[in-house]
Each structure stands twice: as structure tokens, then as C-alpha cells.
C-alpha positions, 0 to 999 in steps of 0.5 A: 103290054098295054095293060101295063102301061095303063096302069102306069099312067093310071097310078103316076099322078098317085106316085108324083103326088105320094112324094110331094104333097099338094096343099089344099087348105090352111085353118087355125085350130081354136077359133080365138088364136092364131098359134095353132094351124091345121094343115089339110091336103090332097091325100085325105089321110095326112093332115098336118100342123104348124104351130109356134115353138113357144106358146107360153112365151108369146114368141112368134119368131119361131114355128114348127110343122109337122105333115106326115113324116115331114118336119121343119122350122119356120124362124126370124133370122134375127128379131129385129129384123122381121123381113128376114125368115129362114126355113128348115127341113132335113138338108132344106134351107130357104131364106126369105127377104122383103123385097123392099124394105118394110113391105110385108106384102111382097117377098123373095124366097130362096133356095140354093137354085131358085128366087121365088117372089110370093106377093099380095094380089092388091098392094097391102091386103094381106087377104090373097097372094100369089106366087108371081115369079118363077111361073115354068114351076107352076102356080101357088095361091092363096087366100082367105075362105071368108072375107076379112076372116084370117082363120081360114084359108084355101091353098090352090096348089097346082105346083110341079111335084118336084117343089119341095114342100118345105117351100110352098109351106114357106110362102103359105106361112109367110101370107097367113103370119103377115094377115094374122093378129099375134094374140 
């Protein structure tokens, strides 16, 4: 019996992680573009992609991810409004608004249960964000692996394993598409 519940406890991490991935680091894959992303997480043997729909068509409002057998879309609700995203992922929707109008650097992302507000650390660096509200969750950051270099980015990932990962790949791309050049 208390072998048994060893190894239980022993494997549960790998079981509660095995269902949703924990996000270690965000890198475009050509040093001189930022269409293409390749996602790397905890498990060493998935790695991910995330990439815009259209690339010939120089379109940024729409992006799509791949990580393991997960997909989904990132999309402008409406082009002439770039404060409001949408993302999907089998039933998942989540919208994100600005919080103020015109402030890229702080946003309301929401499911049909929770708002979560993901904003930078200093007000306009888009270099470092963080997931401020709700906290019983757990805890989302991210920031740039070298200073002033938005090619390159650590995710500290340290969220309940029963946040979907359609939703912290949301806030991860809305840090990294507002603090990257669209070329």
C-alpha cells in the first residue's frame, strides 16, 4: 500500500503536467523576422509553433499555433480595431480587450469564467509582463532573454495545471506581438 501511493505521488506532477503544458520559452525561428515562433516547453520532446496565417500577404491579424496535438488561432476581432483579439482552440474562446483605450500595455483577457489582466511591469516597456489578476491561479511572466532584443523570450510559467493552454499562450502572444516590429 505505501508503495503504491509512492509512486502516485511520484508520477502525479508528470500526470497534472501531461495534460497541460507548462511554457518555458518563446523564439522566432529566423533571426530577421518575427512571422515565425518556435514555442519550447517543459516536456522536452513537444515544442510548438506559432506563426502568422498569411505571410505573403504581410496580414498580422491573424496567427496560428501548433504544440503538440493542441491548435488554435490568435485574430483581430475587427482590423480597425487592434485592442480587441480573439482566440481559439476546440470549444475555447477567449477575447482580450485593452484595458484603456489605446494602451497596449495593459489587457483584460477573458474566458466564459474568468478576466485576467496581463500588463507590463513599467508602463509602456513592452520588454516584461505579468499576469497581475487573478493570483489564486498562480503566476505568468514573461520577458525578454537579452535586453532591448524582442526575438527572444523566457516564459516563467508557474500556473495551475487546470489553465488551459490556449490561455497563457494568449497572453504570451499578446506581450511578444505588441514588442515586436511587424516586418
Amino acid at each position: 500500500m505505501k508503495r503504491t501511493s509512492l509512486i502516485i505521488l511520484l508520477l502525479l506532477p508528470f500526470l497534472l503536467f501531461g495534460q497541460n503544458q507548462q511554457l518555458l520559452s518563446i523564439h522566432t525561428k529566423w533571426d530577421d523576422s518575427y512571422s515565425e515562433w518556435v514555442i519550447y516547453t517543459a516536456d522536452e520532446s513537444i515544442e510548438g509553433t506559432l506563426s502568422i496565417r498569411w505571410p505573403l500577404q504581410g496580414d498580422w491579424s491573424k496567427w496560428d499555433y501548433r504544440i503538440g496535438e493542441e491548435a488554435g488561432s490568435f485574430e483581430m476581432r475587427y482590423l480597425e480595431d487592434p485592442g480587441y483579439w480573439e482566440a481559439r482552440s476546440g470549444n475555447t474562446l477567449l477575447t482580450a480587450r485593452w484595458f484603456w483605450p489605446g494602451d497596449v500595455s495593459h489587457w483584460k483577457v477573458m474566458d466564459d469564467d474568468l478576466t485576467w489582466q496581463w500588463q507590463t511591469r513599467w508602463r509602456h516597456v513592452t520588454e516584461e509582463w505579468l499576469l497581475t489578476e487573478p493570483k489564486e491561479h498562480g503566476s505568468l511572466q514573461l520577458y525578454t532573454e537579452y535586453e532591448g532584443d524582442p526575438r527572444d523570450w523566457i516564459i516563467e510559467d508557474r500556473m495551475n495545471p487546470e489553465v488551459p493552454l490556449v490561455t497563457k499562450l494568449f497572453m504570451v502572444f499578446l506581450g511578444i506581438y505588441h514588442a515586436s516590429p511587424k516586418h
